[in-house]
DOKOLDO-549071 format. One line per 4 residues: number of its first residue (from 1); for each residue x, z, y of N, C-alpha, C. Coordinates in Angstrom, 1 decimal. Each point is the difference from the previous one (the first is absolute). Layout:
NUM = X:Z:Y:X:Z:Y:X:Z:Y; ...
% end
This chain:
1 = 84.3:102.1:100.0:-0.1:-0.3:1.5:1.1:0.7:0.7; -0.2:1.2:-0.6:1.2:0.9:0.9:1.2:-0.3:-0.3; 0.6:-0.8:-1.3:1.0:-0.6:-0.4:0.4:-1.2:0.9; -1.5:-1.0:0.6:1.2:-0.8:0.4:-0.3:0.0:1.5
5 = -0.7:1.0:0.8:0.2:0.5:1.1:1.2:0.3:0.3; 0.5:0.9:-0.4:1.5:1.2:-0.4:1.5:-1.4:-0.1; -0.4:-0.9:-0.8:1.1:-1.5:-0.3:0.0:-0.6:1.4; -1.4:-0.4:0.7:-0.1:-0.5:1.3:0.7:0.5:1.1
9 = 0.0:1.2:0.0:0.4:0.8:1.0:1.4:0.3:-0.1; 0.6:0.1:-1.1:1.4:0.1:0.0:0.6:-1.4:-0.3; -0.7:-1.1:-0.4:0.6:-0.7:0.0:0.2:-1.0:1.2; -1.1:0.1:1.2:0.2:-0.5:1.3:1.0:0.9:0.4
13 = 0.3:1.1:0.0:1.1:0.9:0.9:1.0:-0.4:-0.9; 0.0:0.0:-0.9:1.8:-0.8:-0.3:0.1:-1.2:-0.2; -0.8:-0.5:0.6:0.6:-1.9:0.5:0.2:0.0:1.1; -0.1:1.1:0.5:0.9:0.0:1.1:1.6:0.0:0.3
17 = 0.7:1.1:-1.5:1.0:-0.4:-0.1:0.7:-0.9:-1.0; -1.1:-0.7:-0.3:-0.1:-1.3:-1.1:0.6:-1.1:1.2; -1.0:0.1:1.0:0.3:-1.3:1.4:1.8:-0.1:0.2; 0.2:1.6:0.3:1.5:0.2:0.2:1.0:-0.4:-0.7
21 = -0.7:0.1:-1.6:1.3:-0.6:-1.2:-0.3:-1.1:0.5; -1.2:-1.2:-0.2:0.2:-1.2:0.1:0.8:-0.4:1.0; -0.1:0.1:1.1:0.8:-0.1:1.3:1.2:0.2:-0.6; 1.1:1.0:-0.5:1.0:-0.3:-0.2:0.7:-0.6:-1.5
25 = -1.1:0.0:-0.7:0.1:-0.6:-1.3:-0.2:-1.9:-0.1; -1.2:-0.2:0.5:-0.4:-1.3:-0.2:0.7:-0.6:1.2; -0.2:0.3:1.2:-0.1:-0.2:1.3:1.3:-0.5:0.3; 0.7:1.4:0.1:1.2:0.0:0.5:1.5:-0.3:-0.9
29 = -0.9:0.2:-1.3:1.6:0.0:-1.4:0.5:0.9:-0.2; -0.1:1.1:0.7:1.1:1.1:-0.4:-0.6:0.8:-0.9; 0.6:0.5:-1.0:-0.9:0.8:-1.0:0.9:1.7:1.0; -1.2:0.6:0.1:0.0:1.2:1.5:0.1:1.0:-1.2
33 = 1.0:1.1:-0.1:-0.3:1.3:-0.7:-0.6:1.1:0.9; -0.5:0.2:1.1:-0.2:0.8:1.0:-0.7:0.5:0.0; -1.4:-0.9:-0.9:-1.5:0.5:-0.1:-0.1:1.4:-0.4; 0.5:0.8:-0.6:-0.1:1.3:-0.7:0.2:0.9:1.0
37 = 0.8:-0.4:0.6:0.8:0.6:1.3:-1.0:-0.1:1.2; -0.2:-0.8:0.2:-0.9:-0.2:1.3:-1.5:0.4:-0.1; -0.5:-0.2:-1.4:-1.4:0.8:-0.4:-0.2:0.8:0.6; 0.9:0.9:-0.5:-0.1:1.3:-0.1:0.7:0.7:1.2
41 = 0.6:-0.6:1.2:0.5:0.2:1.0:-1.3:-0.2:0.9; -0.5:-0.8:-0.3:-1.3:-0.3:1.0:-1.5:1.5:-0.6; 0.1:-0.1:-1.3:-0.7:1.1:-0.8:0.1:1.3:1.1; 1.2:0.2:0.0:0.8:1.5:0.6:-0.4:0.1:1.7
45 = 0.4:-1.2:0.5:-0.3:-0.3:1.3:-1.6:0.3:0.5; -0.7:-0.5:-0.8:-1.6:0.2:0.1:-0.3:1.1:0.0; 0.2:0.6:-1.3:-0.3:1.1:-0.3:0.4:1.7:0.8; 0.9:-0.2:0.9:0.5:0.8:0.7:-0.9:0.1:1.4
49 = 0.4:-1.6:0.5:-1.2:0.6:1.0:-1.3:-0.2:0.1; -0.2:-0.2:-1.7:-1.7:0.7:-0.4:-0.1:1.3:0.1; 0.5:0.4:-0.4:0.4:1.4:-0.8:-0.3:0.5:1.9; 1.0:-0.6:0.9:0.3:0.7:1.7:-1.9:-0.5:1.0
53 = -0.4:-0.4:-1.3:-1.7:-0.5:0.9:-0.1:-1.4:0.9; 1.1:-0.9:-0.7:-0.1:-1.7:0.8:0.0:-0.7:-1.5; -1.2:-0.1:0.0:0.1:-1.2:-1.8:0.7:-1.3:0.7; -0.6:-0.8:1.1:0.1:-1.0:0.6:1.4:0.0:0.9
57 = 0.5:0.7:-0.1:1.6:-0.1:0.3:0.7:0.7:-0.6; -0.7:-0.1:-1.5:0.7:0.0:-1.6:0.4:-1.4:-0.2; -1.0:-0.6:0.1:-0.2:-1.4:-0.2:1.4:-1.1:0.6; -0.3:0.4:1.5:0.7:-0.4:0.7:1.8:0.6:-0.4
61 = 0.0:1.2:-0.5:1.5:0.3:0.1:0.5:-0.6:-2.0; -0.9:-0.2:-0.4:0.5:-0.7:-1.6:0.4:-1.2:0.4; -0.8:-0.4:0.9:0.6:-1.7:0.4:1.0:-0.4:0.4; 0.5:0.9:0.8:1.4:-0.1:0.6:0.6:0.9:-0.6
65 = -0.1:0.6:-0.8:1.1:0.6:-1.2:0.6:-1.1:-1.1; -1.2:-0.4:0.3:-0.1:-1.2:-1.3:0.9:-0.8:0.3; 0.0:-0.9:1.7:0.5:-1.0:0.4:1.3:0.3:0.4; 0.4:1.1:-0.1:1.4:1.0:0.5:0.4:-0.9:-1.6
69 = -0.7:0.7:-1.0:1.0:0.3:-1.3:0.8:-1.7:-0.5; -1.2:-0.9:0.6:0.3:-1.1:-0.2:0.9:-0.4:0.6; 0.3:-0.2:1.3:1.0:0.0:1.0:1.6:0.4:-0.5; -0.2:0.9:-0.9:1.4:0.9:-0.1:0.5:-1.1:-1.3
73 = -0.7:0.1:-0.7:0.2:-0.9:-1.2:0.2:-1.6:0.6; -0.6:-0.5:0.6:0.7:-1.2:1.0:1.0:-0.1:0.7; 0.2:1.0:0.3:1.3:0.4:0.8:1.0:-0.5:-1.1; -0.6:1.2:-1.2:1.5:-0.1:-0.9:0.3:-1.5:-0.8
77 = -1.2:-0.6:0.0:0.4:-1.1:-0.5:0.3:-1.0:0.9; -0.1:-0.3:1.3:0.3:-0.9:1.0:1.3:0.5:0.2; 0.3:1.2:0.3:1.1:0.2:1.1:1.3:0.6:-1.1; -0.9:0.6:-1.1:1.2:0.8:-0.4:0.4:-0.9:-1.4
81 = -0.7:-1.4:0.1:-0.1:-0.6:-1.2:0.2:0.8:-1.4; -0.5:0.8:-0.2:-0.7:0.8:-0.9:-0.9:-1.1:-1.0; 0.1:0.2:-1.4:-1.0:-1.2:-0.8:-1.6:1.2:0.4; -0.7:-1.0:0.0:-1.6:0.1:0.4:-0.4:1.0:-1.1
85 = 0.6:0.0:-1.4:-0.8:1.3:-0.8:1.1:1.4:-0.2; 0.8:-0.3:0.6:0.9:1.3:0.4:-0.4:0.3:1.0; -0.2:-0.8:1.5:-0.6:0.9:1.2:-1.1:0.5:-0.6; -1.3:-0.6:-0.6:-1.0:0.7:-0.4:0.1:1.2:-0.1
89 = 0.7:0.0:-1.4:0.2:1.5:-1.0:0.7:1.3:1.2; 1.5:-0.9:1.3:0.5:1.0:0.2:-1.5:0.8:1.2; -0.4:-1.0:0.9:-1.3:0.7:0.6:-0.8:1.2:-0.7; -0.7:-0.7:-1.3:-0.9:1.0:-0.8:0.6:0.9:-0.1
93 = 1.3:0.1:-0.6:0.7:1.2:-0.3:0.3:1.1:0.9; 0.0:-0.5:1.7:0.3:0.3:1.4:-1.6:0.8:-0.2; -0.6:-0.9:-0.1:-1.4:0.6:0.7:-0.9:0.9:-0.8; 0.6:0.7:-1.4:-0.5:1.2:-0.7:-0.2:1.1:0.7
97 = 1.8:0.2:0.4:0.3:1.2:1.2:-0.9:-0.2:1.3; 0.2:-1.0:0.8:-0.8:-0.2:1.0:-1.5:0.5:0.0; -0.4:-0.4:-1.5:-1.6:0.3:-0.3:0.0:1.2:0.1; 0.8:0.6:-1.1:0.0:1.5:0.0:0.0:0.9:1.6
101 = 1.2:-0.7:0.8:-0.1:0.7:1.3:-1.5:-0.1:1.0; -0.6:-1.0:-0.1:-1.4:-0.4:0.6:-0.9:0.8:-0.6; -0.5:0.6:-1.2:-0.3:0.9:-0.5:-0.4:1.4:0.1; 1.6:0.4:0.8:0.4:0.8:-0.1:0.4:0.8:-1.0
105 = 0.4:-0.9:-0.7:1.1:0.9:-1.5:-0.8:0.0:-1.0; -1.3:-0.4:0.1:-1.1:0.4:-1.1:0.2:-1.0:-0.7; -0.5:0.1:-1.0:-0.1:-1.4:-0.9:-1.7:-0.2:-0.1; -0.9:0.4:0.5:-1.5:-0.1:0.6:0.1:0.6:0.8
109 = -1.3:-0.9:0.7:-1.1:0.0:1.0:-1.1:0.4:-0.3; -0.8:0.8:0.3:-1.6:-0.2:-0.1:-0.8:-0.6:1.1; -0.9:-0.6:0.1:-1.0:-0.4:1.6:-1.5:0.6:-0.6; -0.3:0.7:-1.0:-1.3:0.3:-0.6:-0.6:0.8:1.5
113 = 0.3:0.7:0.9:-0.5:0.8:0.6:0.2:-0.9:1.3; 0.5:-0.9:0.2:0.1:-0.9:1.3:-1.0:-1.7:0.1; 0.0:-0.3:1.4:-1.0:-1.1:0.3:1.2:-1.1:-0.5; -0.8:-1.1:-0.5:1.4:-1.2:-0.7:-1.1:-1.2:0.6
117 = 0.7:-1.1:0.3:-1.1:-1.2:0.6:-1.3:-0.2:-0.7; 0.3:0.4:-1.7:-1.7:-0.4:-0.9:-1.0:1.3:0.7; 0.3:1.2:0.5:-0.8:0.7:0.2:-0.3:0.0:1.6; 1.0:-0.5:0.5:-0.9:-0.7:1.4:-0.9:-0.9:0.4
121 = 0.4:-1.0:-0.9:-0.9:-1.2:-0.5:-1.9:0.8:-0.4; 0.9:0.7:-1.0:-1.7:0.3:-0.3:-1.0:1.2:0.7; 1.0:0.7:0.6:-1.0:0.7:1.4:-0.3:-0.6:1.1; 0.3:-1.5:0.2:-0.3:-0.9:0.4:-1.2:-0.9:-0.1
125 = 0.4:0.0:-1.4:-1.2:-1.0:-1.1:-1.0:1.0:-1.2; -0.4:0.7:0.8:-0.4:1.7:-0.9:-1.0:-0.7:-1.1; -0.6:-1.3:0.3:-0.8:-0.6:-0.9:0.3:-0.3:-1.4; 1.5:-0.3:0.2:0.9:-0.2:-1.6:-0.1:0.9:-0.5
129 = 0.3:-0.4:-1.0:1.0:1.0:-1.1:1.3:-0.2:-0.3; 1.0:1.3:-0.5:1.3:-0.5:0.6:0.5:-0.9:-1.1; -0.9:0.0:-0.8:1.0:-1.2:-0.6:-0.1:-1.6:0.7; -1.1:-0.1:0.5:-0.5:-1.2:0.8:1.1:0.0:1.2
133 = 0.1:1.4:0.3:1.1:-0.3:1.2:1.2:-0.5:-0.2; 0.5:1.0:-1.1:1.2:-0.7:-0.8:0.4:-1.1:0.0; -1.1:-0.9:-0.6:0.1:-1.5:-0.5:-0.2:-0.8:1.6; -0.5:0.7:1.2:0.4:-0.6:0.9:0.7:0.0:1.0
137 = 0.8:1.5:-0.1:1.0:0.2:0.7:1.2:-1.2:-1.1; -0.3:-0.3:-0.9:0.9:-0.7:-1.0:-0.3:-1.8:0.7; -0.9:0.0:0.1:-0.3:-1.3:-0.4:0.4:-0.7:2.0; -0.2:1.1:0.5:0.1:-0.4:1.6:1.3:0.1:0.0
141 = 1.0:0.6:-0.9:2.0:0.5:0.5:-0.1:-1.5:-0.2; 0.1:-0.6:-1.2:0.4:-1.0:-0.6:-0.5:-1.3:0.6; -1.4:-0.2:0.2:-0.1:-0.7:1.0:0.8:0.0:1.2; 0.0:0.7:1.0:0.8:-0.2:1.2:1.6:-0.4:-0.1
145 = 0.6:0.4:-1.2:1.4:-0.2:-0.4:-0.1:-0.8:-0.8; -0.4:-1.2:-0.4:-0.4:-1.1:-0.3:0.1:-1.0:0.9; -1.0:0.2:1.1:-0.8:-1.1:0.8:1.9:0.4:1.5; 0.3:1.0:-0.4:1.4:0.5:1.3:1.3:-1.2:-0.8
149 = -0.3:0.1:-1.2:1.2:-0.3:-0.7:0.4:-1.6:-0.1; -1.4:-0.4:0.2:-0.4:-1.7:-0.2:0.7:-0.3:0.8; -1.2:0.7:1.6:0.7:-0.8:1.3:1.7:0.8:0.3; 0.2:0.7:-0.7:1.4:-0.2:0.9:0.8:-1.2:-0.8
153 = -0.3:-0.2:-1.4:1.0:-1.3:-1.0:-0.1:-1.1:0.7; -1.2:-0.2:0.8:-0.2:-1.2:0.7:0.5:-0.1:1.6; 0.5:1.0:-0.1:1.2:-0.1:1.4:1.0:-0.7:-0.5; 1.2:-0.1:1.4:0.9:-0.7:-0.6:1.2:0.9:-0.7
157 = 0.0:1.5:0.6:1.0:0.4:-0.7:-0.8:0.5:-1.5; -1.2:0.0:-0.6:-0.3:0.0:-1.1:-0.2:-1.0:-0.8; 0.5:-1.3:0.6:0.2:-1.4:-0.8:1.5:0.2:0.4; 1.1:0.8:0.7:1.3:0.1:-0.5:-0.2:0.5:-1.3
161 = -0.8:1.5:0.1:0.2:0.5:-1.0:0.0:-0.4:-1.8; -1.0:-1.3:0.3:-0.3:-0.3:-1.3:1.2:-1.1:-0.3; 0.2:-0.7:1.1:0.6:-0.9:-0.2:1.6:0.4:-0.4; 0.7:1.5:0.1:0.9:0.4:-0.6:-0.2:0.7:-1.3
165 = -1.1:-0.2:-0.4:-0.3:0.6:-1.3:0.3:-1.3:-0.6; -0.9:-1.1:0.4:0.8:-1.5:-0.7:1.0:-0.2:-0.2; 0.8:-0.2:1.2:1.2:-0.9:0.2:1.1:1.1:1.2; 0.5:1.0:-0.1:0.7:0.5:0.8:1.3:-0.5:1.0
169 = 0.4:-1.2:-1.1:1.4:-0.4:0.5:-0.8:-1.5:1.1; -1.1:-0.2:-0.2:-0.7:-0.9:1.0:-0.5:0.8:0.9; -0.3:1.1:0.3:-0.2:0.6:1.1:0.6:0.3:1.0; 1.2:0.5:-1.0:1.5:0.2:0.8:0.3:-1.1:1.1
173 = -0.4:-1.6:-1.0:0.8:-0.9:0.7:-0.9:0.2:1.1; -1.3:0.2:0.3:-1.0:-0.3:1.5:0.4:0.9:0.1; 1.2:0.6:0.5:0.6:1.1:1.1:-1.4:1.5:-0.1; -0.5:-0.1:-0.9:-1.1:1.5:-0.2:0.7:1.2:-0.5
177 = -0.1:1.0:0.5:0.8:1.6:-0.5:-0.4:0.2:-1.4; 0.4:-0.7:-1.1:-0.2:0.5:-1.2:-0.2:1.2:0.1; 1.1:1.1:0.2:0.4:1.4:0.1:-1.5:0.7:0.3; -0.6:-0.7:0.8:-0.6:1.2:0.9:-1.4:-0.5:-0.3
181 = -0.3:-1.1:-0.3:-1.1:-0.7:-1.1:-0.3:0.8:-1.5; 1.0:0.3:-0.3:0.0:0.8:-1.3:-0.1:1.3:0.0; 0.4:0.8:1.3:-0.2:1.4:0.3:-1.6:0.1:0.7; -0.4:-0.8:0.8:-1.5:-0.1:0.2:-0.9:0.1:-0.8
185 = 0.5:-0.8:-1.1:-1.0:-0.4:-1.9:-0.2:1.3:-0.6; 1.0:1.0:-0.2:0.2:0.6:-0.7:-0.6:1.5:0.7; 0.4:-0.4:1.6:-0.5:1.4:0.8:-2.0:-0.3:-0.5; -0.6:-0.9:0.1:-1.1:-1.1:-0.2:-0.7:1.1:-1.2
189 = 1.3:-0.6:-0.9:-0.9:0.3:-1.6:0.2:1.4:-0.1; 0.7:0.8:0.2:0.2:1.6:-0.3:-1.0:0.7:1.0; -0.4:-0.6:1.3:-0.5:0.4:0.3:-1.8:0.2:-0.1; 0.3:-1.1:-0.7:-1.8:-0.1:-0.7:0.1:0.8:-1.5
193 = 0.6:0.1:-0.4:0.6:1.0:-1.5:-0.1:1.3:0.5; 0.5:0.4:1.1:-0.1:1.6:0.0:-1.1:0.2:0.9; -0.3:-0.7:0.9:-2.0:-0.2:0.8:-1.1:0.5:-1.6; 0.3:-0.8:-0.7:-0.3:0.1:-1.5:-0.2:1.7:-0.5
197 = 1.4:0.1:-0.1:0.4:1.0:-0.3:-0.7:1.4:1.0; -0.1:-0.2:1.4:-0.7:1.0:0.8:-1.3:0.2:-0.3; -0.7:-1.3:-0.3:-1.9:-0.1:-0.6:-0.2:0.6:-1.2; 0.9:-0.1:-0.8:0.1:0.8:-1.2:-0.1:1.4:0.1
201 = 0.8:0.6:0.9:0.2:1.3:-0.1:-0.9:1.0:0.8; -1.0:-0.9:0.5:-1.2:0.3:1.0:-1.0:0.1:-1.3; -0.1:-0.9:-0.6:-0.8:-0.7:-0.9:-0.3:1.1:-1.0; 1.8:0.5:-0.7:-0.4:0.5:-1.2:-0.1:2.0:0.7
205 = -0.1:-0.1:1.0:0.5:1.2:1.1:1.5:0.7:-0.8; 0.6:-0.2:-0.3:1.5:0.4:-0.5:1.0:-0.8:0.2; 1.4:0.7:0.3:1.5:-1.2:-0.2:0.6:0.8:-0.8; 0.7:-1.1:-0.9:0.7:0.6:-1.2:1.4:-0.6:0.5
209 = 1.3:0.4:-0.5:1.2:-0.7:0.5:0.2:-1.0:-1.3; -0.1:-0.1:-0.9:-0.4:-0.6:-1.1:-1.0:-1.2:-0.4; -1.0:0.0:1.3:-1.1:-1.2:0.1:0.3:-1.3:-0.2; 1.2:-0.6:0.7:0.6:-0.8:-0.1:1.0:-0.6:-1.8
213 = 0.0:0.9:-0.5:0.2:-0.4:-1.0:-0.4:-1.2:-1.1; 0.7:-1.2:0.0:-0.7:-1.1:-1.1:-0.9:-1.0:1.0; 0.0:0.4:1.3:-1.2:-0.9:0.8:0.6:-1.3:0.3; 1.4:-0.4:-0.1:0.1:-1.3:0.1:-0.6:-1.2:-1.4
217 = 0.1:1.0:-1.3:-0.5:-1.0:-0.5:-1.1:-0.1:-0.4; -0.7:1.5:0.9:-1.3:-0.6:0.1:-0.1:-1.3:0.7; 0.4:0.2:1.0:0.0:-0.9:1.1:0.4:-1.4:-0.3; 0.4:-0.2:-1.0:0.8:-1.1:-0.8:-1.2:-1.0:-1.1
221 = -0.5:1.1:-0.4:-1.0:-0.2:-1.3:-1.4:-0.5:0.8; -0.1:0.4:0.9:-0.9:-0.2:1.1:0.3:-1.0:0.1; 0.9:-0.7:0.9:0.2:-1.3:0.3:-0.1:-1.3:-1.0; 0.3:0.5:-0.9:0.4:-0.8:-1.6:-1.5:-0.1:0.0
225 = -0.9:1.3:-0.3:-1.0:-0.4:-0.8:-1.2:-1.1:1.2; 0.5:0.2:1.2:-1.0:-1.2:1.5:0.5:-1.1:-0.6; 0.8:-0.4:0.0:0.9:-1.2:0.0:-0.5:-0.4:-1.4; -0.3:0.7:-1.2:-0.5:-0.1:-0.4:-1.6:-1.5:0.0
229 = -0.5:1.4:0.7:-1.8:-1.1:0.4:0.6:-1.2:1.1; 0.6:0.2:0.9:0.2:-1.1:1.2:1.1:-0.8:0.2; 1.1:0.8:-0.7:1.4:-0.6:0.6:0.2:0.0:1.2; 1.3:-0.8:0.6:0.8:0.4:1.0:-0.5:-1.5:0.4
233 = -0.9:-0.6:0.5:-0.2:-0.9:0.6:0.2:0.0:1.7; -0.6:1.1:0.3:0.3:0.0:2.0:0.2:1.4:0.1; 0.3:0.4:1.2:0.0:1.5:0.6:-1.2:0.5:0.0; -0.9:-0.5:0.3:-1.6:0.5:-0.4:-0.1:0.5:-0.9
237 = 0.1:-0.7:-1.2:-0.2:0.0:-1.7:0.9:0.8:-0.4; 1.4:-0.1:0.6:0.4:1.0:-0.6:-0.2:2.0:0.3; -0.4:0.1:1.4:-0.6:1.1:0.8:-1.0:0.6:-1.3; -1.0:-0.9:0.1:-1.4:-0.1:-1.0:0.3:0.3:-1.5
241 = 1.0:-0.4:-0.4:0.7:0.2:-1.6:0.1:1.1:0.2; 0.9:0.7:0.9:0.8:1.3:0.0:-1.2:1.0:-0.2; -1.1:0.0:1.0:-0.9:1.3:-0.3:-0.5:-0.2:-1.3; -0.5:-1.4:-0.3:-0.9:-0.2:-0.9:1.0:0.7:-1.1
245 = 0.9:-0.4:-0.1:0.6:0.7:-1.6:0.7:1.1:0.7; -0.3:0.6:0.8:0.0:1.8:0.1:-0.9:0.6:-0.4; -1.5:-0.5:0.1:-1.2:0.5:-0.1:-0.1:-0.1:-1.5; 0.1:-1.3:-0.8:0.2:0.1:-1.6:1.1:1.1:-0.5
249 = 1.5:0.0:0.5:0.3:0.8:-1.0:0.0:1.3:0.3; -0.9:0.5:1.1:-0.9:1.7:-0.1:-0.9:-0.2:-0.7; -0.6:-1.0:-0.2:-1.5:0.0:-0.7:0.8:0.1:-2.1; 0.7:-1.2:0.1:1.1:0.2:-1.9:0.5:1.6:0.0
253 = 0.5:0.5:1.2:0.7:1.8:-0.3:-0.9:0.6:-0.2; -1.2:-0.4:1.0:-1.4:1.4:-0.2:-0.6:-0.4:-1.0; -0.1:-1.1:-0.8:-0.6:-0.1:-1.2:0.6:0.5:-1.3; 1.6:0.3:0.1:0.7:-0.1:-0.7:-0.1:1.1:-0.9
257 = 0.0:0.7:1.6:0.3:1.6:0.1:-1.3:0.7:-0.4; -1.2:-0.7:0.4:-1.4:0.7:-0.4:-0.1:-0.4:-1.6; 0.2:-1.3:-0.3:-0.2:0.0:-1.3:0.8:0.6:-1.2; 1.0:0.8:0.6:1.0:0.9:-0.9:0.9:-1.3:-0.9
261 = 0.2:-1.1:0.4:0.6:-0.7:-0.7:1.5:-0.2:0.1; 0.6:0.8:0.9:0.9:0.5:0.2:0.3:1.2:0.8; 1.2:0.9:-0.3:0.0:1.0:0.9:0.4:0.1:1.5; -0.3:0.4:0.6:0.6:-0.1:1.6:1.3:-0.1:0.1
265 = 1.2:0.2:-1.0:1.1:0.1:0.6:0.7:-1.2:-0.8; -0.9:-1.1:-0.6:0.0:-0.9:-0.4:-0.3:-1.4:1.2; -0.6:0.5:1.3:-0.2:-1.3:0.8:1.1:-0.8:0.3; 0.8:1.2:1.1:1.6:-0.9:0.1:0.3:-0.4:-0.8
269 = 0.1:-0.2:-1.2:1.1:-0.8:-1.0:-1.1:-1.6:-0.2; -1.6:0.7:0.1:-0.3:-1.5:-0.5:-0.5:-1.1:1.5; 0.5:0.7:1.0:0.3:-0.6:1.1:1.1:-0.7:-0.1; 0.9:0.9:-0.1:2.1:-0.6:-0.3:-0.4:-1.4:-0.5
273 = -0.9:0.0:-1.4:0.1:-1.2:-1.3:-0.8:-0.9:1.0; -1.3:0.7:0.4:-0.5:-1.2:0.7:0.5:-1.2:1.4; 1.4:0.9:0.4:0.7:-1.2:1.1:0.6:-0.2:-0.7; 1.5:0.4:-1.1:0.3:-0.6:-0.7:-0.3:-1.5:-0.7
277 = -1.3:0.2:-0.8:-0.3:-1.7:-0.6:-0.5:-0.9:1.1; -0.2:0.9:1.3:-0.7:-1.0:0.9:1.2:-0.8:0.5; 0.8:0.8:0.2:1.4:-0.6:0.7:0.9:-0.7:-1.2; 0.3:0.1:-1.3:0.0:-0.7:-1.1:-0.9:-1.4:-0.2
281 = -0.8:0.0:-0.1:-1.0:-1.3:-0.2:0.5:-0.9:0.8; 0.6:-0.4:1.2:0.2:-1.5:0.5:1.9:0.0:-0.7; 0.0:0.7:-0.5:1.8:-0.2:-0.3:-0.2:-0.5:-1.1; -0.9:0.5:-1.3:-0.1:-0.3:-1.4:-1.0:-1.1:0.3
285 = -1.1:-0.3:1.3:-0.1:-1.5:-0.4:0.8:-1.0:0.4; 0.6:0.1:0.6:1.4:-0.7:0.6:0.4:-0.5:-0.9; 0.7:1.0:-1.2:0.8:-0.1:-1.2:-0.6:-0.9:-1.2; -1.2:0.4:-0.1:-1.0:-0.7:-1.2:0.1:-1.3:0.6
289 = -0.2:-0.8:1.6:-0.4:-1.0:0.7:1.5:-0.6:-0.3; 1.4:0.4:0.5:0.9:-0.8:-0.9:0.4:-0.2:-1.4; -0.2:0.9:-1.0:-0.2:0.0:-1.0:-0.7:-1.5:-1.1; -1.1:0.6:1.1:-0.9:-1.2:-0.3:0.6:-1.5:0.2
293 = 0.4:-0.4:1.9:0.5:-1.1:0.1:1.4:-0.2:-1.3; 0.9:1.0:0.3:1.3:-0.3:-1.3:-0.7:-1.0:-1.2; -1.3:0.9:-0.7:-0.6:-0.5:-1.4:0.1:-1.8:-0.2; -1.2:-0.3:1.5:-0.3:-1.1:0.6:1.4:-1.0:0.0
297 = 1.1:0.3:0.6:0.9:-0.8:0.2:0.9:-0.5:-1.4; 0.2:1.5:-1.1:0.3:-0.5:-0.6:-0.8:-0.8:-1.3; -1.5:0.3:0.2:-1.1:-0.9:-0.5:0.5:-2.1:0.1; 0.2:0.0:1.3:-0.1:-1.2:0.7:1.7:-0.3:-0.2
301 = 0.5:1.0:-0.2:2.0:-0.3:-0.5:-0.1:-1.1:-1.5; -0.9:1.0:-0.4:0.1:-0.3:-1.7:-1.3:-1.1:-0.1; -0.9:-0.4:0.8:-1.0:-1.3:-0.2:0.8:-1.1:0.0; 1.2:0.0:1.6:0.6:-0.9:0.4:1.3:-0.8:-1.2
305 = 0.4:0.6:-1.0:0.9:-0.1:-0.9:-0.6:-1.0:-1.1
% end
């Protein structure tokens, strides 16, 4: 039980920045390197002015750290035409030092001795228990940034937005600011990545400068394994995929890890494999599917003779 409590709760808080990849992965097309960067920029951001006695404008200052980091990395690829996984990398790489300076030079944080939103929640809700809180300070983030995320796509500049994830050079032609379409998306998704990233660090009461590490493909494997159960049928479905296979692949790590069937510093790699074949499989059925037709043709070459 305490196994898949512990999967629930970490796996609603990081579909949060599961939401963020899809937005700029599925959504928008750009494959975004920033996530590592902005995690843990939002991580830092929370944690500081948890640490100063405002969890709740922790919250608030990860989001707009978040939506800063994105912004810059749109910048570099709209303006400085910069390719999309070079501005990534150069951001991340910007925003180590940045982290470190928000910090203040530490490479940790502690919050053990400070109030963080789960423990206001439950001196609030004294009836819980904090793990109950947990799972609903979890299950309330993700809802509201869900039900925020729908109705903004269903505006019109979030049907630009999708609609340049489609077709960009058709957007262009309806006189719409690609440029500033794609810096909104990306301010959008980093900033639900490092929001992420602030709940976390409330959550686990510590920031590490290092937390960020490997989280995009979590973030990746996540997506892979929703799409999985639902596919990418609508915006809904796809919102619904994202948690749903955030929540599975904490529940496959925490089983992984409790059953000793592999070692902990074995996950990242069998994450790596797991987007890898996922992102492989429509190429090699591709290949098998003309392969196959070629067989066919020259079947019907050689009938015809």
């Amino acid at each position: 039980m305490t196994l898949l409590i512990g999967s629930l709760q970490l796996g609603f808080l990081y579909s949060i920045m599961v939401l963020g990849i899809y937005i700029s992965f599925r959504i928008l097309n750009i494959p975004d390197l920033t996530t590592e960067g902005s995690f843990t920029f939002g991580l830092a951001a929370s944690s500081i002015l948890t640490a100063a006695g405002h969890p709740l404008l922790g919250l608030v200052g990860a989001l707009i750290a978040g939506a800063l980091a994105g912004s810059v990395t749109g910048f570099l690829q709209t303006k400085l035409d910069i390719h999309p996984v070079l501005a990534g990398i150069l951001t991340m790489s910007g925003l180590y030092s940045i982290n470190l300076f928000v910090m203040g030079g530490a490479s940790n944080v502690t919050l053990l001795n400070n109030d963080t939103v789960f423990t206001l929640v439950l001196k609030v809700f004294s009836f819980m228990s904090k793990d109950a809180v947990k799972l609903f300070v979890a299950i309330a983030s993700v809802v509201i940034v869900t039900v925020l995320l729908t109705v903004f796509f269903k505006t019109s500049l979030g049907l630009s937005i999708r609609a340049t994830g489609d077709n960009a050079d058709m957007v262009r032609a309806s006189s719409i600011n690609v440029d500033a379409v794609k810096m909104i998306a990306l301010a959008i998704s980093n900033a639900c990545i490092a929001f992420c990233g602030g709940l976390i660090a409330q959550y686990q009461s510590f920031a590490d400068i290092n937390s960020g590490v490997g989280i995009l493909v979590v973030g990746l494997a996540s997506v892979i394994i929703g799409e999985a159960f639902f596919g990418h049928r609508s915006l809904m479905i796809g919102f619904i995929s994202a948690i749903v296979g955030s929540i599975v692949y904490r529940y496959i790590i925490a089983l992984a890890t409790k059953s000793d069937m592999f070692p902990a510093y074995m996950l990242k790699l069998i994450s790596a494999i797991i987007v890898t074949v996922a992102l492989a499989v429509p190429a090699i059925k591709a290949r098998m599917a003309n392969d196959r037709l070629k067989r066919n043709g020259m079947r019907e070459s050689d009938g015809g003779r």
